[in-house]
N, C-alpha and C positions, 0 to 999 in steps of 0.2 A: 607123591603117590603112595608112599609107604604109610601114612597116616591114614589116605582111602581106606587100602585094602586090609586095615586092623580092624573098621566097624564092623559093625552085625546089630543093624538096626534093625526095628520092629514096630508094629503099630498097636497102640492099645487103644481098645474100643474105649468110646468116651458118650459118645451120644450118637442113640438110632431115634428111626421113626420120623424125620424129619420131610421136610415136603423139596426138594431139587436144592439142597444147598449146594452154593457157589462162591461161600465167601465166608471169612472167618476172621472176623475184627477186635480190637479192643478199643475201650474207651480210655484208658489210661487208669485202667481201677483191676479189678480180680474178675468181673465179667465178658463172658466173651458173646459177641453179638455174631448170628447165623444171618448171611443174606440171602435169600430163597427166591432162585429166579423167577419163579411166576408172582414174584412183588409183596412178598413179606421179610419181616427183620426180627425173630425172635431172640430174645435172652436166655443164654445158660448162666445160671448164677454160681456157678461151682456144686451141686446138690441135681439141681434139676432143669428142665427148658419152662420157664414161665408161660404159663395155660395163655394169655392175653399177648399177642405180639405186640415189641415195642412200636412198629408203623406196619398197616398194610395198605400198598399203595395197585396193591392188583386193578381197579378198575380205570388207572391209567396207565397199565406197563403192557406193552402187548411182547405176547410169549409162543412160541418158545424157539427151540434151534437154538441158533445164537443170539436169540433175541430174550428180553427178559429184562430185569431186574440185576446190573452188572457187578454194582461195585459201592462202595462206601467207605468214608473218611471221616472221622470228628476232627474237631477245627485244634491244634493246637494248645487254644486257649479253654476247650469244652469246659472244662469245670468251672471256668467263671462266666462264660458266654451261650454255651448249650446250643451252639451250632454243630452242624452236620451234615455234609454232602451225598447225593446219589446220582449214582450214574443209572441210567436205562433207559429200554428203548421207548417210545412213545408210539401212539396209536398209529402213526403213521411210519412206523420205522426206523425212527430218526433216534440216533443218539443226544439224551439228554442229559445235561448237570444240574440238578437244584439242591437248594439249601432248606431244611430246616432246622427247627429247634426243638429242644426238651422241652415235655410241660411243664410248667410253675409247679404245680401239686403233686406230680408221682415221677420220680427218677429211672424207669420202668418204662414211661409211654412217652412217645413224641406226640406235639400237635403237629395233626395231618392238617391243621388251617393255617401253619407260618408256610407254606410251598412258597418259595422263591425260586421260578426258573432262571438259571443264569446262562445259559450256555445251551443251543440246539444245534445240532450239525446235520446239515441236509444228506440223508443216503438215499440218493431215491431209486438207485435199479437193482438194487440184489439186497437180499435178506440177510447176507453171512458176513460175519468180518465187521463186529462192530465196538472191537475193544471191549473198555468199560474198567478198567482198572484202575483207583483213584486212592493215591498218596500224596501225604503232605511231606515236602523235602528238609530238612533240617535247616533249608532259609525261611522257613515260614510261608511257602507258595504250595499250590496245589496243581499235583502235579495231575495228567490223564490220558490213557492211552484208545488211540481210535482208530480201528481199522484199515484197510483201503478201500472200503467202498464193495467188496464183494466178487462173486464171481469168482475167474479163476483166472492167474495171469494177472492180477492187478491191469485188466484192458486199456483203463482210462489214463493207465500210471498215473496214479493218484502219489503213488510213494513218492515219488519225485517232485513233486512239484508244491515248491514254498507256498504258493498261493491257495492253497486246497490242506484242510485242518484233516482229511485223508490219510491213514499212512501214516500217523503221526506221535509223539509224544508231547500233548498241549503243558506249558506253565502260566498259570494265571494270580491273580493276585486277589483273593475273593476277602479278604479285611474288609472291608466296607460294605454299604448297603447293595449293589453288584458285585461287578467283579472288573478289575481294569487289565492291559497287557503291562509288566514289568519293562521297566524303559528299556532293562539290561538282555531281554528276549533277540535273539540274534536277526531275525527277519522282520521286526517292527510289528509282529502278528503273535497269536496264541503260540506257535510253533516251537517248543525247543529242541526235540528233533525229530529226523526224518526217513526217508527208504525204509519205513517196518510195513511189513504185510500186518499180521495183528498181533498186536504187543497184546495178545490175553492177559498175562501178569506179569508184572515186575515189583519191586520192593529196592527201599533203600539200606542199607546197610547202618544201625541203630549204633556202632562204633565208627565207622570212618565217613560217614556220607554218602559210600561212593552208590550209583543208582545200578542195580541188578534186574535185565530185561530179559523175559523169554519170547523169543517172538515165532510164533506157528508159524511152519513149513508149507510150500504147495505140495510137491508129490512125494519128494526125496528126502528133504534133508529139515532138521528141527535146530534152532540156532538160540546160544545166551551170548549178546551182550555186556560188553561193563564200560560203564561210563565212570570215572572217577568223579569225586569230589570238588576235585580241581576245576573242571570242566568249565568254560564257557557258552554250552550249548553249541547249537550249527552242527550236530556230527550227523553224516548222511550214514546208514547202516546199510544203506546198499540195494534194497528193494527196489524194483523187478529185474534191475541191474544182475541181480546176484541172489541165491537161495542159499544160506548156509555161507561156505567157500568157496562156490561152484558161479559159473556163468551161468544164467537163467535166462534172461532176454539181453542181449541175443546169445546164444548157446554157446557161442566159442569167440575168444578175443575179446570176451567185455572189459569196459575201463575200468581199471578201479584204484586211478589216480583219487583221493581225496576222500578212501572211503573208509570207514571203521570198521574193520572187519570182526565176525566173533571171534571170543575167546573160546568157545568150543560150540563142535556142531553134534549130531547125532544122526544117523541114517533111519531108513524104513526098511531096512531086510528083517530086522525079528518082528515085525509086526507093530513097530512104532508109528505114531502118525500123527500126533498134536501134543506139544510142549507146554504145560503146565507149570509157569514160573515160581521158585518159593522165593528162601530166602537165607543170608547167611545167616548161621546160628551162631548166638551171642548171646544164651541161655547158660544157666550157671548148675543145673541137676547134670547135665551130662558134657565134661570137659573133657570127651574124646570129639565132640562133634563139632567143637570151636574154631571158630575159622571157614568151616566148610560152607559152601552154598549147597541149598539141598533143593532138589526140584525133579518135576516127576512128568509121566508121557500117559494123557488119557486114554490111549487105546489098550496101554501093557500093563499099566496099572508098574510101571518099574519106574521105581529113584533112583537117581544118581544122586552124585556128589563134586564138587568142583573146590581142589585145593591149592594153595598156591604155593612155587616151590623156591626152593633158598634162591635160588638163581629169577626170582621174580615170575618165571614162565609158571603156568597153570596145568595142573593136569584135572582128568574129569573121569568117574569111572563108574558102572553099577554096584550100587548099592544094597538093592534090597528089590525082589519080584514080589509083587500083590496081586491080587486079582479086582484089586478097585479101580474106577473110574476117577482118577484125579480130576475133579474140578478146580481146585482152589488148594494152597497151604496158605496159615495166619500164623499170626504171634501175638502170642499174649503180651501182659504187661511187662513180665518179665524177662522174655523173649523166649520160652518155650514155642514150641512148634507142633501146629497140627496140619490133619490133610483131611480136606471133603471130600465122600463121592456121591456125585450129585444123584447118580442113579439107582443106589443101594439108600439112600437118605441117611450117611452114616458119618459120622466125624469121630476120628481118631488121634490120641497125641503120638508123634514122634518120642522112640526111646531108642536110646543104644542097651541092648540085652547086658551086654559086661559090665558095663556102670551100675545099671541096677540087678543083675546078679550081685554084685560084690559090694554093694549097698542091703541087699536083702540077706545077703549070707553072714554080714558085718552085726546084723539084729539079728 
């Protein structure tokens, strides 16, 4: 805890003017790619945002709420393959995964004509709750997160139930010209785990493997996730079972034999109300923030921070009040940190003030 309460982090503006960003990627190079949920993907090059978006796939993404343009991933191998995934919603609501590629001619622009759909998942009664959050795991799988299908109360329980891609954390194997399920997948299906309302964001940890999940609350409570490294998938997180800590459905005496419960939750009395996943920082400009998970609440616009203590137990605590809309935190190549807000059109990098005071007082 004591390492928490030493920051005094800050946001510095980096790029405005942007059209609903929601995602904030690398390719494994010094640029960082904007996802813009009404379905464009432009480049910051470090200097500026490139006039000509690298893809705009607007006249098949329908928008907006939580619908849009969610998510994206380069493949691993991108610099010799020039693959790329997205996640978003389709004309009919449905969450979709397709792959494309970089053009041959300009490192700048995707061809919009390699669309490989690999993956739709049917949501057909409610418009909310549709994930879209797409990393590759340091096994070389893709991983994806999909909502419960909507509504409120997960009605259908969707979370629960192995047979419905619902609720979920999907791993796939997209090396080839589709995409196959991993034989090592616990349920013989896309599924590697289960009971999330909507894993909006999660992130792996670029030292240890282990997977970092935020998953949005229904009324009360905002919940992260950790799944170790170790893991062999199968872990139920508890959804509708459970919100948070708390018994959800049914409200008193739910089981919670077999289930993973978070490593920290957060309430809605100061005005919180949707958990915006980051990621552990593993950046090397600011080595007070090492170690830490850092992730933020769209309605308060406030970070926290999540560190873990001699005794292995985790504490979690606010870090820093803004008045942004957290959409999304990314990491660059070198694992600096930034945060979107989708509604101001604005991205900013994560700084700790003392690091760079005492970096700027040292010149």
């Amino acid at each position: 805890m004591a390492q928490l309460l030493a920051l005094a982090l800050a946001l510095h503006p980096l790029i405005s003017g942007l059209d609903s960003p929601l995602g904030i990627v690398n390719a494994g190079d010094s640029r960082l790619f904007i996802v813009g949920q009404k379905g464009t993907i432009v480049i910051w090059d470090g200097s500026r945002v490139l006039p000509t978006p690298f893809l705009d796939l607007r006249g098949i993404v329908s928008c907006c709420n939580e619908r849009g343009l969610l998510g994206l991933a380069f493949d691993p191998h991108y610099a010799a393959n020039g693959r790329f995934f997205v996640d978003y919603t389709d004309a009919n609501g449905n969450p979709t995964i397709a792959r494309y590629n970089v053009s041959t001619s300009d490192p700048n622009r995707a061809d919009p004509a390699s669309r490989t759909v690999l993956l739709t998942i049917p949501h057909p009664n409610f418009a909310n709750h549709n994930g879209g959050q797409l990393q590759f795991g340091p096994d070389g799988l893709l991983y994806a997160g999909v909502g419960d299908g909507g509504s409120g109360g997960d009605p259908n329980n969707h979370g629960q139930d192995t047979t419905q891609l619902l609720g979920k954390i999907l791993r796939i194997d997209v090396s080839g010209s589709g995409y196959e399920v991993p034989s090592t997948n616990p349920f013989g299906n896309e599924i590697w785990a289960y009971g999330l309302r909507n894993p909006w964001r999660f992130s792996f940890d670029r030292l240890t493997g282990d997977l970092w999940i935020g998953d949005v609350g229904q009324n009360s409570y905002e919940e992260v996730d950790l799944q170790p490294s170790s893991s062999r998938g199968g872990e139920n997180y508890g959804w509708r079972l459970m919100e948070g800590l708390h018994c959800f459905n049914p409200s008193t005496n739910c089981p919670r034999q077999g289930l993973t419960l978070p490593i920290a939750e957060y309430d809605h009395s100061a005005g919180d109300c949707s958990i915006t996943g980051g990621y552990r920082y593993r950046g090397a400009k600011y080595p007070r923030l090492r170690g830490v998970y850092l992730y933020g609440d769209y309605c308060t616009g406030t970070i926290r921070g999540i560190a873990q203590n001699a005794d292995g137990s985790w504490s979690s605590a606010k870090l820093l009040t803004t008045s942004t809309h957290i959409s999304s935190f990314g990491e660059d190549v070198n694992g600096e940190l930034y945060v979107a807000d989708v509604d101001r059109g604005n991205v900013y990098q994560l700084t700790d003030r003392v690091t760079a005071w005492r970096r700027a007082a040292s010149h």
